[in-house]
Structures are given as C-alpha cells and as structure tokens.
C-alpha positions as CSV (number, residue, x, y, z in Angstrom):
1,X,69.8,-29.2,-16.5
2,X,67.4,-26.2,-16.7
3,X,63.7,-26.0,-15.6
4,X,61.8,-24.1,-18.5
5,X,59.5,-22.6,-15.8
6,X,57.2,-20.4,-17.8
7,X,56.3,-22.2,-20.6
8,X,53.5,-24.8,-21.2
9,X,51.0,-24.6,-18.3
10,X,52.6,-22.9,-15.5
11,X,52.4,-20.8,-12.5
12,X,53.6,-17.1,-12.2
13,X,54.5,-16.1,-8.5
14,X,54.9,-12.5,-7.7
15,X,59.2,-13.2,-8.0
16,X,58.3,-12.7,-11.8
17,X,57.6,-9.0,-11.2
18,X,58.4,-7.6,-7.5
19,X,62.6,-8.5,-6.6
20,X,61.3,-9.3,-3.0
21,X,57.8,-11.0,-4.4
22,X,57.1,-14.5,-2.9
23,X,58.6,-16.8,-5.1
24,X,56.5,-20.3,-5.8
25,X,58.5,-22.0,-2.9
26,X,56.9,-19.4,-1.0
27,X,53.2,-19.3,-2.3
28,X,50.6,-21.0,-0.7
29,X,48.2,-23.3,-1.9
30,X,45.2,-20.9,-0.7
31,X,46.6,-19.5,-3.4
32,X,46.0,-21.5,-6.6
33,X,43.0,-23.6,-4.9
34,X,39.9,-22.6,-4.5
35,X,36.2,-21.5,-5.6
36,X,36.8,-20.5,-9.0
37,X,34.8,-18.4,-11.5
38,X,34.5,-19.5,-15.3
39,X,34.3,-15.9,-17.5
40,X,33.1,-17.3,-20.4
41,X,34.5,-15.5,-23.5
42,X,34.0,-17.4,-26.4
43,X,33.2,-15.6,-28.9
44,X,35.7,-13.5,-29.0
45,X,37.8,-12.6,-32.5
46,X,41.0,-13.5,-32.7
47,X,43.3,-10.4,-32.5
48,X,40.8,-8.8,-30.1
49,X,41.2,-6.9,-27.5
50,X,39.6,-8.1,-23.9
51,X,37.9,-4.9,-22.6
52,X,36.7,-3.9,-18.9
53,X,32.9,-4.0,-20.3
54,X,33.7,-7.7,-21.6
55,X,34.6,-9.1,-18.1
56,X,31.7,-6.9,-16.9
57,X,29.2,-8.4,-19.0
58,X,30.7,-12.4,-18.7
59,X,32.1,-11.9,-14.6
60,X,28.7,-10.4,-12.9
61,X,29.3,-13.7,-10.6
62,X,32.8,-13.1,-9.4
63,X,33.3,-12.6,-5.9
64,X,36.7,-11.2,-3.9
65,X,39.2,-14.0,-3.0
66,X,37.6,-16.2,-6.3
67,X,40.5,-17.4,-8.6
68,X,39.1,-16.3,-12.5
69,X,38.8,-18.8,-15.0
70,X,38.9,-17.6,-18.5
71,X,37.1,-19.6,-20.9
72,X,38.0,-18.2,-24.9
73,X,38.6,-22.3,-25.5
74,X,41.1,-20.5,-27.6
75,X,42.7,-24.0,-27.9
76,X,40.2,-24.9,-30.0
77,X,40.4,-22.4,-32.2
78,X,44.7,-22.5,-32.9
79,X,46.8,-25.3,-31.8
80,X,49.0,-24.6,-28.8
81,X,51.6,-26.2,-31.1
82,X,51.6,-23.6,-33.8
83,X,52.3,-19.9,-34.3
84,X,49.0,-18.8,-34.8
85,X,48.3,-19.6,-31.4
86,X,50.1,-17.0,-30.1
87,X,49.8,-14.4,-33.0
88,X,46.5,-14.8,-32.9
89,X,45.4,-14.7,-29.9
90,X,43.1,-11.9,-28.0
91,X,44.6,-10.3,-25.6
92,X,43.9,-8.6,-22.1
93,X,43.6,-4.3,-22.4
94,X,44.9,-2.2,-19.1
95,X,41.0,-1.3,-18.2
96,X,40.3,-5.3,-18.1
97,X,43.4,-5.7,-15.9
98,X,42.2,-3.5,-13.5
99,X,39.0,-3.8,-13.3
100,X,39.8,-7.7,-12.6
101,X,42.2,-6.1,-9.8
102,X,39.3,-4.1,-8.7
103,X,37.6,-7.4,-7.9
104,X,39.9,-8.4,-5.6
105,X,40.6,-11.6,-6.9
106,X,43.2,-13.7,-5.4
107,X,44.4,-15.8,-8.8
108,X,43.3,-15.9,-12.5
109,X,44.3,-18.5,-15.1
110,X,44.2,-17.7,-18.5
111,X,43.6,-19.9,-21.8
112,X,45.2,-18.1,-24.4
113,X,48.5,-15.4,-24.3
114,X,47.2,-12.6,-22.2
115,X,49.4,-9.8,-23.0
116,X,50.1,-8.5,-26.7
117,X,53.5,-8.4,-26.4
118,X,53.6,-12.4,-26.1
119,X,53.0,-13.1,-29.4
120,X,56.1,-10.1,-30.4
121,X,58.6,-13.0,-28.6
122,X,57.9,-14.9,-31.5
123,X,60.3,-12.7,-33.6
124,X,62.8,-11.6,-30.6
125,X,60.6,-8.0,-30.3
126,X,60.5,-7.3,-25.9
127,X,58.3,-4.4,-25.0
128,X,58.4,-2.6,-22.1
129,X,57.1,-4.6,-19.2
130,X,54.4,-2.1,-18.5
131,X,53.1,-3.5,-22.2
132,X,52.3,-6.9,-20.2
133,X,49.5,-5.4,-18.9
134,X,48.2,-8.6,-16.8
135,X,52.0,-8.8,-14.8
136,X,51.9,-5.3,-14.7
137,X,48.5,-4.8,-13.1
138,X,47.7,-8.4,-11.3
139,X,50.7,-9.9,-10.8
140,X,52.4,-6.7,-9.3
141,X,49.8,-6.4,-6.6
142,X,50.1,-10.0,-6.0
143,X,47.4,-11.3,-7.9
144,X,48.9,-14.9,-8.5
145,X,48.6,-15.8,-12.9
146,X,48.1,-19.1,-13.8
147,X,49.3,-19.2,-17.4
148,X,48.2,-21.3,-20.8
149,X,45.0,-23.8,-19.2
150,X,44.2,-25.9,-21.8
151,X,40.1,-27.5,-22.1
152,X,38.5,-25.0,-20.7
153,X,36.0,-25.8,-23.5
154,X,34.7,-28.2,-21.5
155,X,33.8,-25.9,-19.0
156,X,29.7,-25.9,-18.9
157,X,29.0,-24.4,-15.4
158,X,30.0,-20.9,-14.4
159,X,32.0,-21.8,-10.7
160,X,34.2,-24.7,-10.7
161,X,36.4,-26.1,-7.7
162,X,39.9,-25.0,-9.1
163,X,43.3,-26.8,-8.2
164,X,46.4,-25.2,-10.0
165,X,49.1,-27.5,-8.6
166,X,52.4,-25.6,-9.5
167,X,56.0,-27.3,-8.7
168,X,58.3,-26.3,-5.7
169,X,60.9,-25.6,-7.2
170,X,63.2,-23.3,-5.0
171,X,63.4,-19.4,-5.1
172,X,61.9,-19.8,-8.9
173,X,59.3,-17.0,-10.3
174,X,57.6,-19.5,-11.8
175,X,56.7,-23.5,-11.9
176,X,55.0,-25.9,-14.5
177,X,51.4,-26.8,-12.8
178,X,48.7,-29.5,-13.0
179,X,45.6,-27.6,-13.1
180,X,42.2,-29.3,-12.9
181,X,38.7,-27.9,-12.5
182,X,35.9,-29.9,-10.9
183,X,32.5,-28.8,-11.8
C-alpha cells in the first residue's frame, strides 16, 4: 500500500527538492504552526500571473518567521474535483517567489496550484524543475510549502493562528496535513 503524499492538502518538506533536505519526519512543528499572514488575492483572473507588486500591495503586514496564507478562495471559483481547477488556476512568477523569500518567511500555504507547470501534469507534459518556481525559490532555501488549503474564503482577518498538521510518515518529502486557521 502506497501513501499518495503530495496530493490533496499536503505538506512539502525540503526532501522534495534538496537530496539531504529534512524530510517531514524530520520537520518541526515551529515549522507549520505559527502566527500566520492572510495575502488576500481575490480578485485575481484565472490564468494570471501572481507578480512581486501583487504580494507587495496585499502582504505590507508580513513579518519574518510568519507562515503566508494565500487567500485567491480559488476553490470557489473551480472545483478541486475538476480540471479547470488546475488549468485554470493563477499561478506564482519568479519575482513573487523571491520577493516572498526576501521576507524571510518560514512557511507559506497556497490555495490554488502555484506553479504553471502543475496544470501541464494534466496531460503527462514535466518542465524543468526550475519552471516550478515556488520549489525552486522557497522550498530550496527551506522555506517549508503547504500545498492545496481549501476555505480560505472564510478568511476575514488578515493574521490568523495557523496549524498545518502534516503526517510522520518516515524519510517522505511530503505528508497529507490537517490545516486549520483560527482567527
């Protein structure tokens, strides 16, 4: 029997990227728990691309060693359980990847497929991983993701108390997760 360990909600540790990268046996909870910042984002088209000046503009209020919420309550807009979720989805550029690593930010969870190339899986098409721009950037330096939040819609206030609860599951790059916020 095989875990599916990065689909659904789920937690990528730094395994997924770095050969000697903490794995989620290894992460701590500091890690995925914490004072949290909602970047609010709705708004944004589908097929769009999430610049640098976006999170400026939306993440004034994030602060180094915060775990970043995005809120596009792109779950609203395509059902997780169709294509169009993930075809249609915005996506992260290069500049907002590191201008979020610029922040020193310690975690981010995302509500919709964060790098382009996600929605190419679809049809078997694998870019390069530098094309992933969010593992690439964040998640090589460490930067823990927390991938495919759901009701983030029902976020109202701009700094939640986050809990991403991941699964040990031993020496994997990734783990399903629980993930709550508390406003």
């Amino acid at each position: 029997v095989g875990w599916a360990v990065h689909g659904f909600t789920h937690v990528d540790a730094p395994r997924h990227m770095l050969p000697d990268g903490q794995t989620t046996s290894d992460l701590s909870l500091d890690n995925v728990v914490g004072s949290a910042a909602v970047v609010d984002l709705t708004g944004i088209e589908p097929h769009s691309e999430i610049s640098a000046e976006h999170l400026q503009a939306a993440g004034s209020h994030i602060e180094p060693n915060d775990i970043v919420v995005t809120k596009t309550a792109w779950d609203t807009i395509e059902s997780p359980k169709t294509p169009e979720f993930w075809t249609r989805a915005p996506y992260m550029s290069r500049e907002a990847a590191e201008w979020l690593l610029s922040k020193k930010i310690k975690a981010i969870a995302f509500d919709f497929p964060q790098d382009y190339p996600i929605r190419k899986l679809l049809v078997d098409e694998v870019d390069p991983i530098s094309e992933f721009v969010t593992h690439d950037v964040l998640l090589r330096n460490n930067i823990t993701l927390i991938e495919y939040i759901c009701n983030t819609a029902s976020l109202t206030k701009d700094r939640v108390d986050f809990y991403a609860l991941p699964l040990k599951i031993l020496d994997s790059d990734g783990a399903p997760a629980r993930v709550i916020a508390i406003q």
